[in-house]
C-alpha positions as a Markdown table, in Angstrom:
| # | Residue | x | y | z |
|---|---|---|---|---|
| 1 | Unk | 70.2 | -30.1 | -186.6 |
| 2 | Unk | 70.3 | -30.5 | -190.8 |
| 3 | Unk | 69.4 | -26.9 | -192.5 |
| 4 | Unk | 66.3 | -26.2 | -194.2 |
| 5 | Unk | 66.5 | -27.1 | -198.0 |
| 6 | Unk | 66.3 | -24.2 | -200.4 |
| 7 | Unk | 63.6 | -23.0 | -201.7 |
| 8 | Unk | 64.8 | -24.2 | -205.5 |
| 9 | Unk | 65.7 | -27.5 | -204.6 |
| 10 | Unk | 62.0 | -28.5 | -202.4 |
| 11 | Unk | 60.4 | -26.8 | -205.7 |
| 12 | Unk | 62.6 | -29.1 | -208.2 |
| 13 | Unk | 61.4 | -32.0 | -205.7 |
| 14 | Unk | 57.9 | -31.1 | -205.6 |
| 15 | Unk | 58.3 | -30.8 | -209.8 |
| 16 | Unk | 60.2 | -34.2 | -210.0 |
| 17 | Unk | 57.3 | -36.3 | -207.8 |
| 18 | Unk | 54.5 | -37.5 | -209.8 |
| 19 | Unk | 52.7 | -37.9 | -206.5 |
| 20 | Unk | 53.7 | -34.7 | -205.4 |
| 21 | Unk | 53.4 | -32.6 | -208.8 |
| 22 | Unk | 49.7 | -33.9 | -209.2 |
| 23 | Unk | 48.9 | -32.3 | -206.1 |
| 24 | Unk | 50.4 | -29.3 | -206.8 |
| 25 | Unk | 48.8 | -28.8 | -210.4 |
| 26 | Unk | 45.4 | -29.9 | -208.6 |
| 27 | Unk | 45.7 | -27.0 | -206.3 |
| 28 | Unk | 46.7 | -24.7 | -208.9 |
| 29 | Unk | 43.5 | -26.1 | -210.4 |
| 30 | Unk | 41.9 | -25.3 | -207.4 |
| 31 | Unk | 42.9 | -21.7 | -207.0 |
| 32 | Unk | 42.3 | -20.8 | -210.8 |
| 33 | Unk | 38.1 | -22.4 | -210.5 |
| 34 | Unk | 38.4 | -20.3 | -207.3 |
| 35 | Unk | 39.6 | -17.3 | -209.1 |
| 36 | Unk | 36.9 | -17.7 | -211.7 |
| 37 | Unk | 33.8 | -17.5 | -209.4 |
| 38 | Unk | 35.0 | -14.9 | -206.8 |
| 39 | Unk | 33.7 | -12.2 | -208.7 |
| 40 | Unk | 30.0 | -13.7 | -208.8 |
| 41 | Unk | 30.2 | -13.7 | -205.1 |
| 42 | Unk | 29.2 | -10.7 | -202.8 |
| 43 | Unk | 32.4 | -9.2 | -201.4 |
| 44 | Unk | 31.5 | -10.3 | -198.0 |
| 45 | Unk | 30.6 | -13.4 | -199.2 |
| 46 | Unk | 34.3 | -14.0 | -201.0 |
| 47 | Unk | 35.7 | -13.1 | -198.2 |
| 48 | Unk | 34.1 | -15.9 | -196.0 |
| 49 | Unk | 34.9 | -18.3 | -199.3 |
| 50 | Unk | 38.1 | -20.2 | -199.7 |
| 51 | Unk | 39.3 | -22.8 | -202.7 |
| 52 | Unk | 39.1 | -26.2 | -201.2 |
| 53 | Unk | 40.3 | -30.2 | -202.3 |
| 54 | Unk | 40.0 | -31.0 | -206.0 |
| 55 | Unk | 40.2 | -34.1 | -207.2 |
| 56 | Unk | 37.8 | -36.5 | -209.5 |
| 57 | Unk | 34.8 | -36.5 | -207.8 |
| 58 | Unk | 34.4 | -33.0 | -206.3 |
| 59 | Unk | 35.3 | -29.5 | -206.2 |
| 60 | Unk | 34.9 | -28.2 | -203.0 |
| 61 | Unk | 34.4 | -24.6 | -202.0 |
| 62 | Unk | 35.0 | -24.0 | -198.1 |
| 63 | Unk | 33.1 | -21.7 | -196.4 |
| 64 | Unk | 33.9 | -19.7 | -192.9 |
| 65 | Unk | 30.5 | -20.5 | -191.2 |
| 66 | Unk | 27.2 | -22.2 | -192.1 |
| 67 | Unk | 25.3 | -19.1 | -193.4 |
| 68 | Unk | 28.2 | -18.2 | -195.9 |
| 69 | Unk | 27.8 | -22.0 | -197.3 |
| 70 | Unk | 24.4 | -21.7 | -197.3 |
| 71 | Unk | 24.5 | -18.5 | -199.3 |
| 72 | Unk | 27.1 | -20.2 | -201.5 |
| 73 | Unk | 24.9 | -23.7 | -202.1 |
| 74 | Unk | 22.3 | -20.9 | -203.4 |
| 75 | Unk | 24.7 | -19.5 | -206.3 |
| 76 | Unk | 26.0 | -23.3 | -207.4 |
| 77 | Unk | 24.3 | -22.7 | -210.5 |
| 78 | Unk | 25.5 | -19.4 | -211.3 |
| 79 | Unk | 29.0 | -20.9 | -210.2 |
| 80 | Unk | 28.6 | -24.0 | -212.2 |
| 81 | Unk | 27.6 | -22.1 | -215.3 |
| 82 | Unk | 30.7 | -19.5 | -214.8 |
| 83 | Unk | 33.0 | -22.7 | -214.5 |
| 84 | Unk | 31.2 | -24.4 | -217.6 |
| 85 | Unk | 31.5 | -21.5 | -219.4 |
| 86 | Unk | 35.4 | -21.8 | -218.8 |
| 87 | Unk | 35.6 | -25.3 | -219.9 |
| 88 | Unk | 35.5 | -26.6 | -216.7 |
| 89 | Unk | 32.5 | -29.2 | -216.7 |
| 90 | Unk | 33.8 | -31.3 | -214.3 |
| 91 | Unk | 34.0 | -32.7 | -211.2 |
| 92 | Unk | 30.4 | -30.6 | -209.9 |
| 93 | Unk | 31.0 | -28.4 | -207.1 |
| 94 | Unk | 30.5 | -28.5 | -203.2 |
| 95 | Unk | 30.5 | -26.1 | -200.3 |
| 96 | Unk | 31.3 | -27.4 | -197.2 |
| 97 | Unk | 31.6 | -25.2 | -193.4 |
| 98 | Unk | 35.8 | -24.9 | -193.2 |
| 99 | Unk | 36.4 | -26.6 | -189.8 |
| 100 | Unk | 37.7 | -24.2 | -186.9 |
| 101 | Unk | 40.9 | -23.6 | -186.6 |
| 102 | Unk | 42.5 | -24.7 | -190.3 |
């Protein structure tokens, strides 16, 4: 069995990838647009939220369960606005229902 590489080295890896360190700044992105709207939301609404994929055609806000992403589709312009104001324009912003069990 070959030990688990550490910690530093699969970071350095994940750095040194193109592939690898797009996907990690996009989900950085991600969390930061995520960060930005949560306090718009309801607290029991932001708790049902979660960042989702970003790439160049969407941001995607999961939500827990169709009500919460209904709720959510309500507030896109407030979100949208929040995100403009930013300096965030783009990619406009989604909700979907977070499939059970990811």
């Amino acid at each position: 069995m070959v030990a688990p590489a550490p910690a530093s080295s699969l970071g350095r890896a994940l750095r040194d990838n193109d592939t690898l360190a797009n996907l990690l700044a996009r989900l950085a992105e991600s969390q930061a647009r995520f960060a930005a709207v949560v306090p718009l939301l309801p607290p029991e609404l932001a708790a049902a939220a979660r960042p989702g994929a970003l790439d160049d055609q969407t941001w995607v806000i999961l939500a827990e369960h169709a009500s919460a992403a209904a709720k959510l589709r309500q507030l896109l312009p407030e979100i949208e606005s929040a995100l403009a104001a930013r300096g965030w324009l783009a990619p406009p912003v989604k909700v979907k229902v977070r499939p059970r069990g990811s």
